[in-house]
N, C-alpha and C positions, 0 to 999 in steps of 0.2 A: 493133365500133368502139371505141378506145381515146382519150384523151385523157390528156395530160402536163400536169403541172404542180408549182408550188414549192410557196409558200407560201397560196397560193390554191387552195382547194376547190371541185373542179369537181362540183357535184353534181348525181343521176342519181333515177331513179326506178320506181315497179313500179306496173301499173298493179292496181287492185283491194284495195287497201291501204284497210282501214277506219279512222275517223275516231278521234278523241281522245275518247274518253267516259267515261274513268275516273274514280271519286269519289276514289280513293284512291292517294298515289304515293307512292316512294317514293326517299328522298335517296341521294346516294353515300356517306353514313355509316352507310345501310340501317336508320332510322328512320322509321316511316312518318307520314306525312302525311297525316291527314284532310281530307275536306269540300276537296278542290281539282276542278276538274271545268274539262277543256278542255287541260291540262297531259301532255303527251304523256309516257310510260315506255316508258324504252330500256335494254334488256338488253345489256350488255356480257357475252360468255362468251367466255372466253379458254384457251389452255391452262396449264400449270403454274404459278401464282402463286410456287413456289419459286423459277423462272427468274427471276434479276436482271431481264430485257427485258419480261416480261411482268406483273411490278412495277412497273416505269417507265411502263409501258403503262398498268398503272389507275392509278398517279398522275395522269398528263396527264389521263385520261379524267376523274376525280375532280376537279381542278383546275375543268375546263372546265366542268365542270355546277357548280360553284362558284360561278364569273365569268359561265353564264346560266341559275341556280336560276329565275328566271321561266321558261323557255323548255322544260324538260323537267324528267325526271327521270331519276335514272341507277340500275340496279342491276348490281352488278359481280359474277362469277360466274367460278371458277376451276377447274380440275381438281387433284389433290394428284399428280399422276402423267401424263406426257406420254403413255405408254399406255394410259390407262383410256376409253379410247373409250364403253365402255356410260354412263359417269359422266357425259362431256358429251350425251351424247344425250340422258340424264334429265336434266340441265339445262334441254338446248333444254325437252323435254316438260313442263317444271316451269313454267319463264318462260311460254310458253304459256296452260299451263293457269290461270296468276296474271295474263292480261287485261297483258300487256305490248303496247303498240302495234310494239313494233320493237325485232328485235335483231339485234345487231352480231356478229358471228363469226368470231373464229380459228382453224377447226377442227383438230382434232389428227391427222386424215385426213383426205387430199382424196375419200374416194369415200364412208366409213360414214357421214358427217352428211347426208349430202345426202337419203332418204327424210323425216329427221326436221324436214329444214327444208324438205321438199314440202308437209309435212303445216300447219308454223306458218304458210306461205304460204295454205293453203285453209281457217286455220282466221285469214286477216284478216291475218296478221302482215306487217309490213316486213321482211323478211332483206338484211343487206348482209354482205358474206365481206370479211373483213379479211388481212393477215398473208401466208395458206397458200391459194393459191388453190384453190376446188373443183373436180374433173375434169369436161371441157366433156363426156365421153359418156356419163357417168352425170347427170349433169345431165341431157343432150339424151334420153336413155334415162326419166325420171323426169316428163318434159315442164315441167319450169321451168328461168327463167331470172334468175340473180343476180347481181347487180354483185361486181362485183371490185375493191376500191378496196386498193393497196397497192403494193410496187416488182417491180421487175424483178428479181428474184434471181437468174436468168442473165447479164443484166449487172452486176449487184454483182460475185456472186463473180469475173467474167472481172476485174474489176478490180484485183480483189485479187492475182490470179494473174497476172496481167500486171506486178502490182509486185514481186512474188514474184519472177518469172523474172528479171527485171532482174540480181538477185543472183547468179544462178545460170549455171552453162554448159550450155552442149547438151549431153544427154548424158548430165545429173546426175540421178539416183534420187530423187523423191519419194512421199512416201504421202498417202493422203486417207481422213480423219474422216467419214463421212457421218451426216444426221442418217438420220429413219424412213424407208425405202424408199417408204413408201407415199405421203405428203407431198409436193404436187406441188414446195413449196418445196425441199426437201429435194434433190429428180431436178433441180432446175434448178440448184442450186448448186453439185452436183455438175459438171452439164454445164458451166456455167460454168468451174470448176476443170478441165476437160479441155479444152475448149477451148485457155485460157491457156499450157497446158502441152504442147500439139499444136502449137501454132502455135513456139514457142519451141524444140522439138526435146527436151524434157525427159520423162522417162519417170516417168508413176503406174505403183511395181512393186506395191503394194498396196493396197486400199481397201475399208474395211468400215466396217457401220454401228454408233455407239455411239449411237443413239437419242436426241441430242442432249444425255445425261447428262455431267456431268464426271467422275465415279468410274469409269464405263464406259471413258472416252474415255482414262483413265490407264489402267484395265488394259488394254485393246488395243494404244492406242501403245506401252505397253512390249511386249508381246509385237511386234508388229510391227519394233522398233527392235534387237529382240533377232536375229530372222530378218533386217533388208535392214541391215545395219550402214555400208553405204555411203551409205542414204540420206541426201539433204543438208536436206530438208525435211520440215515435215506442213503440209497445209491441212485446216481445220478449217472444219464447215458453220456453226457458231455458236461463239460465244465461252466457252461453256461446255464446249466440250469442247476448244477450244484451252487452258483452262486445266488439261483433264486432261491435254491435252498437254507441257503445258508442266512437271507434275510427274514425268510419266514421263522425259522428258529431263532434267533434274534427277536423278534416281533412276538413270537410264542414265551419267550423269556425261559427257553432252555436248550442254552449256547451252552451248561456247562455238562448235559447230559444226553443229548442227541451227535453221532456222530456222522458225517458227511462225506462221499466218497465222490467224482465225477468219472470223466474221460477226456483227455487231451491234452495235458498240461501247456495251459495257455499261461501266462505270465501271472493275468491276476490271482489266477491259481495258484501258482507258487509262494506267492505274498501270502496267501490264506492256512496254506498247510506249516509256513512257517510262523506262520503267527496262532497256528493252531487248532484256525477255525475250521477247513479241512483236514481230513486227515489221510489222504491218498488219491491217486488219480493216475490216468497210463497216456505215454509219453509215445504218438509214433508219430513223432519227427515231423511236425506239419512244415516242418522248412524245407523237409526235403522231398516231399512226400510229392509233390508237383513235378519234381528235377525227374525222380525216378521215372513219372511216368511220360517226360521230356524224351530222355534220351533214349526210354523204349523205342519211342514215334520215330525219332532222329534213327537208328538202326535199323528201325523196321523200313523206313526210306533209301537207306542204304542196299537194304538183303532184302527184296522182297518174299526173295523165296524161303525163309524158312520160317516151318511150324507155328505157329503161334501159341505162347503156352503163356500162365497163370506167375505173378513173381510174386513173394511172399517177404514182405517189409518187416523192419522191426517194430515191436511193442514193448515197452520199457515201464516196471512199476517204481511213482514216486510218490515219495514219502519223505517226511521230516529230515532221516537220516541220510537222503541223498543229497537232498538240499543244503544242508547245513556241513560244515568242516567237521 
């Protein structure tokens, strides 16, 4: 069961979630606090804190346990590397073993976190999946079940590609940036992206993954731009790799004929689409996008008893016209 919503946090919960007994929490500036007891700690563990998005992400998160320092505590946890899987695992096992009531998670795979967060589950813990959804059969394989609070990235990126195509005639060659294979976000944005381009009559002649890096995503697009030279576009899984796109176009010496789309609207994105170098990307709220799955954990701590079900965030398309007066 899914539920949508804006601004308003629909929150879920797990049942078997044990109580707030810690003497000791710890703040989002990761100093600790003595002698508190009743004050719930919530693990945020996220992937790459290099990633502009998932900086804005502990911002908000950070902010938010700011504005209700009474109401929890926050510990914020990153990976240096979007592939270091074993890193965040030891993460979760870390948080864990440090008596955290509840943690929040963007896993950097949909299918390798999921043992580690069977285990935080039978060792008490609240787990809420943020971001990158976890795979329902290794889940269902695993025998738990965890909320999913975050957006539709199959509909993001169709929307992106649907604004895309607008540009574009039947006909016309484009490529696609994918991010990690394995990411259920990743397979969705992609699909998204073919979708948009199926329906349109427009042809992906190539598509490969640069693992949501921007260094990756310039050296591939140039190679790819070097083989389909007729291409008229790239869409890009995230914005980080549209802006490796955006250099390799640049370097290729056709910034005035190739157009660029991402995902995430992270800031330097925005400078890009206003300056024309991009031209669209989908916007779901990485500031908030942490809080939402905060105050899931925080209610689901509250009520253990009910349901646990799926929460459905917003996805917003931006473009020139948003940006600008």
């Amino acid at each position: 069961m899914k539920r949508k919503f804006g601004l308003v946090v629909l929150v879920v919960a797990l049942a078997g979630c044990r109580p707030s007994t810690t003497t000791t929490s710890t703040d989002a500036d990761g100093t600790s606090v003595p002698g508190e007891s009743g004050r719930p700690r919530v693990a945020l563990i996220m992937k790459s804190l290099a990633n502009e998005f998932f900086s804005t992400m502990a911002d908000g998160a950070q902010s938010h346990q700011e504005e209700h320092a009474d109401d929890y505590a926050l510990i914020v946890n990153g990976i240096k590397d979007e592939r270091d899987l074993s890193r965040q695992v030891a993460l979760v096992e870390e948080m864990v073993s440090s008596n955290v009531d509840a943690i929040v998670i963007a896993p950097a795979d949909s299918k390798a976190l999921v043992p580690a967060l069977r285990r935080a589950q039978q060792a008490g813990v609240v787990v809420v999946n943020i971001d990158n959804r976890l795979d329902a059969d290794v889940l269902k394989t695993e025998g738990i079940t965890i909320p999913f609070v975050g957006p539709d990235n199959r509909a993001g990126a169709k929307k992106v590609g649907q604004y895309l195509a607008q540009k574009l005639n039947e006909g016309d060659q484009v490529l696609v940036l994918e991010g990690i294979r394995t990411s259920f976000n990743a397979q969705q944005r992609r699909e998204g992206f073919e979708l948009a381009m199926s329906e349109a009559g427009i042809d992906i002649v190539d598509s490969q993954s640069a693992e949501w890096e921007m260094s990756k995503a310039n050296t591939i697009a140039s190679s790819m731009l070097s083989e389909h030279p007729n291409c008229k576009a790239i869409l890009a899984a995230n914005d980080s790799m549209a802006l490796g796109a955006v250099a390799a176009v640049r370097s290729a010496g056709r910034s005035d004929d190739v157009m660029i789309v991402g995902f995430d609207n992270i800031s330097a994105v925005q400078q890009a689409i206003i300056d024309g170098k991009i031209l669209a990307t989908a916007d779901q709220h990485g500031d908030q996008l942490a809080v939402f799955g905060i105050e899931a954990a925080l209610q689901m701590l509250q009520d253990p008893d009910t349901k646990p079900e799926d929460v459905e965030t917003p996805v917003d398309l931006i473009h020139q016209q948003t940006l600008t007066p």
